[in-house]
mmCIF file of the N, C-alpha and C atoms, coordinates in Angstrom:
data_MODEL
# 
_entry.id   MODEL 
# 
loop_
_atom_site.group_PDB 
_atom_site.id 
_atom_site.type_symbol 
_atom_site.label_atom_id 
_atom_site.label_alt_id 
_atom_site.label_comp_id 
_atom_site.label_asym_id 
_atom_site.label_entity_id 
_atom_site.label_seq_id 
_atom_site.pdbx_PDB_ins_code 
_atom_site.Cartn_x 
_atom_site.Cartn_y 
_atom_site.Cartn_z 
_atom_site.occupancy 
_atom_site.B_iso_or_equiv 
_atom_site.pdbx_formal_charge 
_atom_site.auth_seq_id 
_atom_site.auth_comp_id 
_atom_site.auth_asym_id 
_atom_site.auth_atom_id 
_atom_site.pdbx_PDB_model_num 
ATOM 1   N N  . UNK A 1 1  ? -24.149 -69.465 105.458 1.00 0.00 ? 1  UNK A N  1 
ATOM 2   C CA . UNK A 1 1  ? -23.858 -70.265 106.639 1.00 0.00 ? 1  UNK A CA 1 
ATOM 3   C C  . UNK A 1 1  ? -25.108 -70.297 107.532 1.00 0.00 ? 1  UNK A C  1 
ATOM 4   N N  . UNK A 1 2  ? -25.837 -71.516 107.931 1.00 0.00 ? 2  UNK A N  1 
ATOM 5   C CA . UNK A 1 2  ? -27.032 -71.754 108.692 1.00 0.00 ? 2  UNK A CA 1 
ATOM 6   C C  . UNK A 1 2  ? -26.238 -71.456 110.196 1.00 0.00 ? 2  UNK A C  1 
ATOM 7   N N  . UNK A 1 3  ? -27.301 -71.279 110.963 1.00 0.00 ? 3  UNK A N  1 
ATOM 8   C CA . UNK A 1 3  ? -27.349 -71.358 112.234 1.00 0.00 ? 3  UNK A CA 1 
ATOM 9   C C  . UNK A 1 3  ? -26.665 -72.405 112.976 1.00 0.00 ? 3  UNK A C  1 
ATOM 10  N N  . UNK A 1 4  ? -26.731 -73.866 112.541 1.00 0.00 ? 4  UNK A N  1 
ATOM 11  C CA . UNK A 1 4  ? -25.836 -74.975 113.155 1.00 0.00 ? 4  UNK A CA 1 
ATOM 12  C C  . UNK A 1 4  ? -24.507 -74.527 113.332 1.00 0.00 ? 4  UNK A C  1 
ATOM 13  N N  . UNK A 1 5  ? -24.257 -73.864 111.910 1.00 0.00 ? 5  UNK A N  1 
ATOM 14  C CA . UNK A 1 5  ? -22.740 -73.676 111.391 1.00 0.00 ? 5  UNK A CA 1 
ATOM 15  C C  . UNK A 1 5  ? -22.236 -72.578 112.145 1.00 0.00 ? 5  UNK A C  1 
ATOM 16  N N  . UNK A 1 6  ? -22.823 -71.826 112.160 1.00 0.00 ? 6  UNK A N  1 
ATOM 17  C CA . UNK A 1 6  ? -22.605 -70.176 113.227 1.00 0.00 ? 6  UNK A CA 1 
ATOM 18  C C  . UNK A 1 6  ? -22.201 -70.754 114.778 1.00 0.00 ? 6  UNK A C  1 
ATOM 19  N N  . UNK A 1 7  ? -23.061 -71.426 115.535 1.00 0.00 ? 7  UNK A N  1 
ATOM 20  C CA . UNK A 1 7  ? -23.053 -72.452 116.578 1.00 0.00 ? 7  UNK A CA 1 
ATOM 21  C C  . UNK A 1 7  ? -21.818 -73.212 116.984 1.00 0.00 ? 7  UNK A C  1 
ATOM 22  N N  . UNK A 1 8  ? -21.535 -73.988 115.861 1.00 0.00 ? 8  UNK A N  1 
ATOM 23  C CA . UNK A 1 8  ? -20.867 -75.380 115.836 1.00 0.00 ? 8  UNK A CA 1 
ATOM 24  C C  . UNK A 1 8  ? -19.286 -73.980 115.648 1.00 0.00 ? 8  UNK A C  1 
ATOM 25  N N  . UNK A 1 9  ? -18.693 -73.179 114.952 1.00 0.00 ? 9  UNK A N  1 
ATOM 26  C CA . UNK A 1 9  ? -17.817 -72.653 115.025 1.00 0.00 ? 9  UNK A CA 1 
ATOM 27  C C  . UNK A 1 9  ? -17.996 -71.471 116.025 1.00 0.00 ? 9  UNK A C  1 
ATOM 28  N N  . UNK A 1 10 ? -18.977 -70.973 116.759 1.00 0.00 ? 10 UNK A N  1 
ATOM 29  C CA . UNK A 1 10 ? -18.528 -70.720 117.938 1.00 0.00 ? 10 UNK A CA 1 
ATOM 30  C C  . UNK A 1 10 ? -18.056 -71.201 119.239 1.00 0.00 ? 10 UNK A C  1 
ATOM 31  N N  . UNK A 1 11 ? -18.559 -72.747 119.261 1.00 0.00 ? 11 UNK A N  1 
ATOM 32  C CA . UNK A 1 11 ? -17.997 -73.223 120.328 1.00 0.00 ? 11 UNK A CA 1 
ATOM 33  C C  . UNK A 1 11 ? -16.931 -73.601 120.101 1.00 0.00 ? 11 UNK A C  1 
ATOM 34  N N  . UNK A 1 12 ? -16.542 -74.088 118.878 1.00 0.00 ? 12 UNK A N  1 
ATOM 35  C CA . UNK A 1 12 ? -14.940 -74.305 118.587 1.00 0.00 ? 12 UNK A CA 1 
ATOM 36  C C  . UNK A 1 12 ? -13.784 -73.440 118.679 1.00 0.00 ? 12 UNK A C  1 
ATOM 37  N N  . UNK A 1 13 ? -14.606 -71.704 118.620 1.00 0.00 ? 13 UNK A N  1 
ATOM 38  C CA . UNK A 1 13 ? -13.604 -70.447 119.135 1.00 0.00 ? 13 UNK A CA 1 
ATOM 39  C C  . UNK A 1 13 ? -13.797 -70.738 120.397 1.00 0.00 ? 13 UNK A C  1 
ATOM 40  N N  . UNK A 1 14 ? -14.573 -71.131 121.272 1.00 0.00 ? 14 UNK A N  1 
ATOM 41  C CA . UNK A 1 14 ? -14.355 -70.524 122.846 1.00 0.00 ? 14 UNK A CA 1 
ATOM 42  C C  . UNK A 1 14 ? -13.225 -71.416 123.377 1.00 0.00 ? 14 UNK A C  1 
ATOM 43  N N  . UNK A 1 15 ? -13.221 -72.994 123.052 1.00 0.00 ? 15 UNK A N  1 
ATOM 44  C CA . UNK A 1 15 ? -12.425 -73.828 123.328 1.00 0.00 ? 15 UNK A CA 1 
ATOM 45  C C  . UNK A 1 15 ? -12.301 -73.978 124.650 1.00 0.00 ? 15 UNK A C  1 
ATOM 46  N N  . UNK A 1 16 ? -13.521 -74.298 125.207 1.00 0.00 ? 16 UNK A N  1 
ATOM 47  C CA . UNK A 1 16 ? -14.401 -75.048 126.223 1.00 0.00 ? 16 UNK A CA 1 
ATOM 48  C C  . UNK A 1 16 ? -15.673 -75.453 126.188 1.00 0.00 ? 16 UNK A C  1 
ATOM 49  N N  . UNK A 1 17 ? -16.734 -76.113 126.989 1.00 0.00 ? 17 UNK A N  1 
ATOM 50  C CA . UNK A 1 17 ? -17.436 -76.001 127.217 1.00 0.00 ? 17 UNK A CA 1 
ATOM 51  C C  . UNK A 1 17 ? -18.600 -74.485 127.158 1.00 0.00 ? 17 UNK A C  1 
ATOM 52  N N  . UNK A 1 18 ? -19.888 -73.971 126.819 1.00 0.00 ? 18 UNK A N  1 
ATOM 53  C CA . UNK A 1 18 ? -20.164 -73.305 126.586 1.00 0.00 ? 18 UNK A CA 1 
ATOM 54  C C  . UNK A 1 18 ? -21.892 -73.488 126.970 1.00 0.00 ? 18 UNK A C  1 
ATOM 55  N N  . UNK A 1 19 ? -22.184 -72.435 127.640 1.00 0.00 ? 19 UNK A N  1 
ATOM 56  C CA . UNK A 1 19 ? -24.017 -72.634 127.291 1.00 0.00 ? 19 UNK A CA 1 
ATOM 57  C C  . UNK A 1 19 ? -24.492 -71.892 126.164 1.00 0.00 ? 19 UNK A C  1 
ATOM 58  N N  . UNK A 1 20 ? -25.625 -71.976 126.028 1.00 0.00 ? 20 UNK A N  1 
ATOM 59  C CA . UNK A 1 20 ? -26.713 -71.680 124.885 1.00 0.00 ? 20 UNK A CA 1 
ATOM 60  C C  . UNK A 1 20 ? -26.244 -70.200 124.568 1.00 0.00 ? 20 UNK A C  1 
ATOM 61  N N  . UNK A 1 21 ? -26.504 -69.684 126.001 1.00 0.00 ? 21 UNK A N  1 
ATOM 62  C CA . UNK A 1 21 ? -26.223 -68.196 126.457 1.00 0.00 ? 21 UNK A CA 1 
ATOM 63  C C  . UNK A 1 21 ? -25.261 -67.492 125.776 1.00 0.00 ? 21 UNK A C  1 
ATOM 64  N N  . UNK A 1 22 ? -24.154 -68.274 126.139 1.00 0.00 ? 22 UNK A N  1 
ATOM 65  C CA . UNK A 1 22 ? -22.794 -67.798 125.699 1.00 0.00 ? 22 UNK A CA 1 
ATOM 66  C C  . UNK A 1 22 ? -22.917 -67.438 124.188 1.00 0.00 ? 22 UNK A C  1 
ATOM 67  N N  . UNK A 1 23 ? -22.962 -68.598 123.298 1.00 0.00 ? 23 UNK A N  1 
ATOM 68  C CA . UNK A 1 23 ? -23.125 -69.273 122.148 1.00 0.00 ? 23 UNK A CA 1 
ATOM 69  C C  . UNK A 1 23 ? -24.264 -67.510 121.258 1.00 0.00 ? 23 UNK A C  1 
ATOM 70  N N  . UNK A 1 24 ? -25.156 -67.555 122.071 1.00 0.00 ? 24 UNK A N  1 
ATOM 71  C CA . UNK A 1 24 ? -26.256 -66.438 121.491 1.00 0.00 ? 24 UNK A CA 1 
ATOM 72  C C  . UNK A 1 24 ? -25.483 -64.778 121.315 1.00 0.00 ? 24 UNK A C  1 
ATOM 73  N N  . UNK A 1 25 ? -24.699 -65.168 122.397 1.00 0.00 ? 25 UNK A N  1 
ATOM 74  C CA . UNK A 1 25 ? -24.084 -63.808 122.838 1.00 0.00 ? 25 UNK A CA 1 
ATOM 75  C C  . UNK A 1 25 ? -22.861 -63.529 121.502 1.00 0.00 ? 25 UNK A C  1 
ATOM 76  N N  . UNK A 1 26 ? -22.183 -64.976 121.713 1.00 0.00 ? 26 UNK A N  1 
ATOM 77  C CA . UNK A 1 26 ? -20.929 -64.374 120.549 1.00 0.00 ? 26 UNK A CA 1 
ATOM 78  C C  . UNK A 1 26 ? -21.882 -64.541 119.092 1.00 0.00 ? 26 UNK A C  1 
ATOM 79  N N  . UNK A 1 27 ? -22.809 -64.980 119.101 1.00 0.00 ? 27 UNK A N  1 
ATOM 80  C CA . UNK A 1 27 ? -22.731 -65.171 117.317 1.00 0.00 ? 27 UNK A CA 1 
ATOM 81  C C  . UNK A 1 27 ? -24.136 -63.805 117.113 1.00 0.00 ? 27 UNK A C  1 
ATOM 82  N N  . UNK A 1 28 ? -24.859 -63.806 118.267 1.00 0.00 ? 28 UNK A N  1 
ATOM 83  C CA . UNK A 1 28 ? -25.793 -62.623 117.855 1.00 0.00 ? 28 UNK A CA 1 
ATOM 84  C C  . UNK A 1 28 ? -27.036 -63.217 117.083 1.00 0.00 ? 28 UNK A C  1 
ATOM 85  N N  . UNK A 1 29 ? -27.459 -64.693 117.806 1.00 0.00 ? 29 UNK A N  1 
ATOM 86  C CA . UNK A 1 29 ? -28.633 -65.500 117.048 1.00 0.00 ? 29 UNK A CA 1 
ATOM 87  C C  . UNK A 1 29 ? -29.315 -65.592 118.501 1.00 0.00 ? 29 UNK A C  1 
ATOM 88  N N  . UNK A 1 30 ? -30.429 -65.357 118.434 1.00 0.00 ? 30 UNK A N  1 
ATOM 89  C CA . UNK A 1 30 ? -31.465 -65.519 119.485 1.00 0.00 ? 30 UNK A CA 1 
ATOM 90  C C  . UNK A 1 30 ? -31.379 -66.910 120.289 1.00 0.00 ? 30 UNK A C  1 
ATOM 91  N N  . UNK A 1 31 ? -31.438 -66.926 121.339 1.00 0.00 ? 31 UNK A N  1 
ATOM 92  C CA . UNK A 1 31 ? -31.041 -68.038 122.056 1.00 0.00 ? 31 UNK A CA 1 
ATOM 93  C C  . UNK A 1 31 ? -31.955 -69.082 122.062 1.00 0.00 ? 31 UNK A C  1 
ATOM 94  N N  . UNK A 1 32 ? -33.190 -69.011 121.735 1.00 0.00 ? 32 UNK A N  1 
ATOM 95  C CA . UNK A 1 32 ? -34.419 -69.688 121.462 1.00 0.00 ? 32 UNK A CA 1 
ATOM 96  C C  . UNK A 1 32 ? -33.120 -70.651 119.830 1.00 0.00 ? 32 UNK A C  1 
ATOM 97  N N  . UNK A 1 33 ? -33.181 -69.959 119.015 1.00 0.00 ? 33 UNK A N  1 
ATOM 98  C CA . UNK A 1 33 ? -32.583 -70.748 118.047 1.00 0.00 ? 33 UNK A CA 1 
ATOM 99  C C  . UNK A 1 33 ? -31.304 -71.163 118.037 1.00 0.00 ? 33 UNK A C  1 
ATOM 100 N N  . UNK A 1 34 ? -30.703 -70.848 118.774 1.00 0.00 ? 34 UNK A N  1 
ATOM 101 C CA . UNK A 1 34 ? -28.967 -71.339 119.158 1.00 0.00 ? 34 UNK A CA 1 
ATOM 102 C C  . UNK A 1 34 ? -29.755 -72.754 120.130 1.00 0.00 ? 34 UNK A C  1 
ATOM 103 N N  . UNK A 1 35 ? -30.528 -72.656 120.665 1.00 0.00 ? 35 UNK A N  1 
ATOM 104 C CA . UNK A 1 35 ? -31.021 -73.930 121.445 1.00 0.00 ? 35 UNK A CA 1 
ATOM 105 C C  . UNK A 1 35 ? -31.398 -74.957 120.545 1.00 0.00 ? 35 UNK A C  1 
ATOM 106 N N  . UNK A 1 36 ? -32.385 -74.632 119.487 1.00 0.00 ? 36 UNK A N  1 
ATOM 107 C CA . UNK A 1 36 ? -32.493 -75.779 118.051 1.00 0.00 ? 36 UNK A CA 1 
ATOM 108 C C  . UNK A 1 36 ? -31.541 -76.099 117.509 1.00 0.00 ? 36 UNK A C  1 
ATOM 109 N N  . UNK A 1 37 ? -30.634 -74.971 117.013 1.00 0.00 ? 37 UNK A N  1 
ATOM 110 C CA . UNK A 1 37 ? -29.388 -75.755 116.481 1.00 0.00 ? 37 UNK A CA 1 
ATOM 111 C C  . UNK A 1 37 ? -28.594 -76.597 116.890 1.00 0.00 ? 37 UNK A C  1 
ATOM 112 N N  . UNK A 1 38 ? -28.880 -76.718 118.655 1.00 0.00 ? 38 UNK A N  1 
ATOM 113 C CA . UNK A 1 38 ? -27.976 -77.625 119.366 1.00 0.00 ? 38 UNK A CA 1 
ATOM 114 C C  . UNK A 1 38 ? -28.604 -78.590 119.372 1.00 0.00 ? 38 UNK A C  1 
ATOM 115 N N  . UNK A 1 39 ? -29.961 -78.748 119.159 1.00 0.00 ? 39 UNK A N  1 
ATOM 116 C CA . UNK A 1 39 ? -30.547 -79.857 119.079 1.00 0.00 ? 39 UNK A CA 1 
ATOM 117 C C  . UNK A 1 39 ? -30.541 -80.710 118.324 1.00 0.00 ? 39 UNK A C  1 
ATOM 118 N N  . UNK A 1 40 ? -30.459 -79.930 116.692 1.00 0.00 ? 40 UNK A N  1 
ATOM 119 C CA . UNK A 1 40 ? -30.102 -80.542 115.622 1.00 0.00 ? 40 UNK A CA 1 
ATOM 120 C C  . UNK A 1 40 ? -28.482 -80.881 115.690 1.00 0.00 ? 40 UNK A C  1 
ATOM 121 N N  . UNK A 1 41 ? -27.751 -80.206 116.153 1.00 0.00 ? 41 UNK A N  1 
ATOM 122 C CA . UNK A 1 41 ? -25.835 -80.723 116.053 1.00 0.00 ? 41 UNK A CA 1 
ATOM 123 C C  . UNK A 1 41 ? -26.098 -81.990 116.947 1.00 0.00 ? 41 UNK A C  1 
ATOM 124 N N  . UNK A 1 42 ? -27.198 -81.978 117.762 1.00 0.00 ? 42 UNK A N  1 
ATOM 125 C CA . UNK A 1 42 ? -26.744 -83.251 118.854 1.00 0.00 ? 42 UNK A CA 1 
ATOM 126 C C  . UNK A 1 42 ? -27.347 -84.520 118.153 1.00 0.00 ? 42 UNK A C  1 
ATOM 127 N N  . UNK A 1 43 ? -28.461 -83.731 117.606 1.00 0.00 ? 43 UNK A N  1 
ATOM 128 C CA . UNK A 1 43 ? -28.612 -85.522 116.611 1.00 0.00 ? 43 UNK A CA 1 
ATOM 129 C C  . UNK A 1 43 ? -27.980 -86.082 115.968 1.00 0.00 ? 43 UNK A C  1 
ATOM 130 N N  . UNK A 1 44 ? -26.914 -85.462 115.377 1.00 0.00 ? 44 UNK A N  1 
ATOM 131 C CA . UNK A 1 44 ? -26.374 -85.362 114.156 1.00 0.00 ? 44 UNK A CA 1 
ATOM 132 C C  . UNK A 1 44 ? -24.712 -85.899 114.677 1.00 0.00 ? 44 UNK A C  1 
ATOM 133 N N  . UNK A 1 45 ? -24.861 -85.791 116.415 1.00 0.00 ? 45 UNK A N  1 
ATOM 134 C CA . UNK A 1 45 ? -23.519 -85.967 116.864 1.00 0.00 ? 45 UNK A CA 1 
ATOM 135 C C  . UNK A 1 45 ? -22.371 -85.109 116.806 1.00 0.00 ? 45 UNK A C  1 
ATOM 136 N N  . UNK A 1 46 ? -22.666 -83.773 116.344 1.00 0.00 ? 46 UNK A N  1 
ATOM 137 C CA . UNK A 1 46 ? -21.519 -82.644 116.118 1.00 0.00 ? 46 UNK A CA 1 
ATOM 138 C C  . UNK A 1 46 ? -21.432 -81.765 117.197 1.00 0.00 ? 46 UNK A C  1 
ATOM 139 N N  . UNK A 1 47 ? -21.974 -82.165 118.731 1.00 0.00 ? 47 UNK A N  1 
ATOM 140 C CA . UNK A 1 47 ? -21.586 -81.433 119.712 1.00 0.00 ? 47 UNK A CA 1 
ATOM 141 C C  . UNK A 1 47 ? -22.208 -82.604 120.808 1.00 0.00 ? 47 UNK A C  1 
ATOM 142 N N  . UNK A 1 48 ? -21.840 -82.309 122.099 1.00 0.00 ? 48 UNK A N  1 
ATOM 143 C CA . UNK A 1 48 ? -22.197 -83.144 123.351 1.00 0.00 ? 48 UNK A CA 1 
ATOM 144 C C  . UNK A 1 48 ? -21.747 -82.851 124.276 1.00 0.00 ? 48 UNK A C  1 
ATOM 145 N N  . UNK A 1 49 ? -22.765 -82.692 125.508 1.00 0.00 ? 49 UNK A N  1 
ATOM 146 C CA . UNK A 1 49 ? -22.597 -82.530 127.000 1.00 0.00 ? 49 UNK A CA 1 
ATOM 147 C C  . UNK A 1 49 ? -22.002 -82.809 127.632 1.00 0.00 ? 49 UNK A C  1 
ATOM 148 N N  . UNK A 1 50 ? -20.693 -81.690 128.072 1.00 0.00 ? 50 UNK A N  1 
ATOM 149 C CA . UNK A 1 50 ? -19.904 -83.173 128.995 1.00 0.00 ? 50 UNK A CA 1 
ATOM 150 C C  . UNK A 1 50 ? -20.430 -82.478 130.534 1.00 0.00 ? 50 UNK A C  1 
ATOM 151 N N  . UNK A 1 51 ? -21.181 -81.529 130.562 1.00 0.00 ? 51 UNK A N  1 
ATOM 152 C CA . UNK A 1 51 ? -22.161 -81.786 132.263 1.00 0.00 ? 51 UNK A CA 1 
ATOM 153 C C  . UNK A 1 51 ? -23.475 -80.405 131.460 1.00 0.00 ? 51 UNK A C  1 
ATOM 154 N N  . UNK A 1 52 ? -23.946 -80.961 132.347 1.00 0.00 ? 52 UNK A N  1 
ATOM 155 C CA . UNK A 1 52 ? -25.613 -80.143 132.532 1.00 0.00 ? 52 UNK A CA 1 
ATOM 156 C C  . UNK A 1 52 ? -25.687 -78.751 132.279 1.00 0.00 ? 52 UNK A C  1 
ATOM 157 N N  . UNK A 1 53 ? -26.063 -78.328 131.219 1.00 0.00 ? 53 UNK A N  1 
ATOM 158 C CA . UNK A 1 53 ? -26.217 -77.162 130.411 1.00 0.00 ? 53 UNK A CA 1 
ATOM 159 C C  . UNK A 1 53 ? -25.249 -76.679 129.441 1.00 0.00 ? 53 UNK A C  1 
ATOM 160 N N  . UNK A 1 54 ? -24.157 -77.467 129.254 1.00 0.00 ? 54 UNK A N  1 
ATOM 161 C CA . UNK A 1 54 ? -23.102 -77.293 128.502 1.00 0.00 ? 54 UNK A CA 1 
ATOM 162 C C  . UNK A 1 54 ? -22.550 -78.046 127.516 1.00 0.00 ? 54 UNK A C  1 
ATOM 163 N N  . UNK A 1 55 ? -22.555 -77.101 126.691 1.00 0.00 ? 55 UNK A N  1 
ATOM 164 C CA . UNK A 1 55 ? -22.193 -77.903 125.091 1.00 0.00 ? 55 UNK A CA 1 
ATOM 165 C C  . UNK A 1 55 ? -20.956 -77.956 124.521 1.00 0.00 ? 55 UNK A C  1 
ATOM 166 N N  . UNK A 1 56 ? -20.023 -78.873 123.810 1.00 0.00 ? 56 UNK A N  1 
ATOM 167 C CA . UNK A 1 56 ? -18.698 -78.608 123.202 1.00 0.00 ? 56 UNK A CA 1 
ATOM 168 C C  . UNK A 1 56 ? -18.958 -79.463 121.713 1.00 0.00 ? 56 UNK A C  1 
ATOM 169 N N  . UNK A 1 57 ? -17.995 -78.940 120.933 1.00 0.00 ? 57 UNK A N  1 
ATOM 170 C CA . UNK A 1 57 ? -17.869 -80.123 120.111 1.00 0.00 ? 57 UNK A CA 1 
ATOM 171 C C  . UNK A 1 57 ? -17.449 -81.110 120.178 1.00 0.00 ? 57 UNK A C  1 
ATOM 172 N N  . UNK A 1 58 ? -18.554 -82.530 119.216 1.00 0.00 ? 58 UNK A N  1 
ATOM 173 C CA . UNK A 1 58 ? -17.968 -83.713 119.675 1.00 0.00 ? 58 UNK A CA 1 
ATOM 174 C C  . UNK A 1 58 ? -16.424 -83.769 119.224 1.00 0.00 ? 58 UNK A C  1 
ATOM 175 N N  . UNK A 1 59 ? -15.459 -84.544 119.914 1.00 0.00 ? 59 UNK A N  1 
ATOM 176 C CA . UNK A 1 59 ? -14.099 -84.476 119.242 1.00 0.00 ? 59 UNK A CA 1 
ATOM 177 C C  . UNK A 1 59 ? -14.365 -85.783 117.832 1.00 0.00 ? 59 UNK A C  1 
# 
């Protein structure tokens, strides 16, 4: 399981909104790279901002 994937099913456990922070904290991936992976889920459309610093999955 890559890093996106670690990411993308932690924010789907918190079941809210979430920062980077959070995200680093439950999965135990350096927050520098929990930040790429969001970069890559957001290209990709598998997560999105619904305000300023916070990530969910896209529905």
């Amino acid at each position: 399981m890559g890093d996106e994937d670690k990411v993308l099913k932690a924010m789907k456990e918190a079941g809210k909104p979430v920062r980077p922070g959070d995200v680093s904290s439950a999965t135990g991936i350096d927050k520098s790279d929990v930040s790429k992976a969001i970069q890559k889920l957001k290209k990709e459309g598998k997560v999105v901002s619904p305000k300023r610093c916070f990530w969910e999955p896209a529905e």
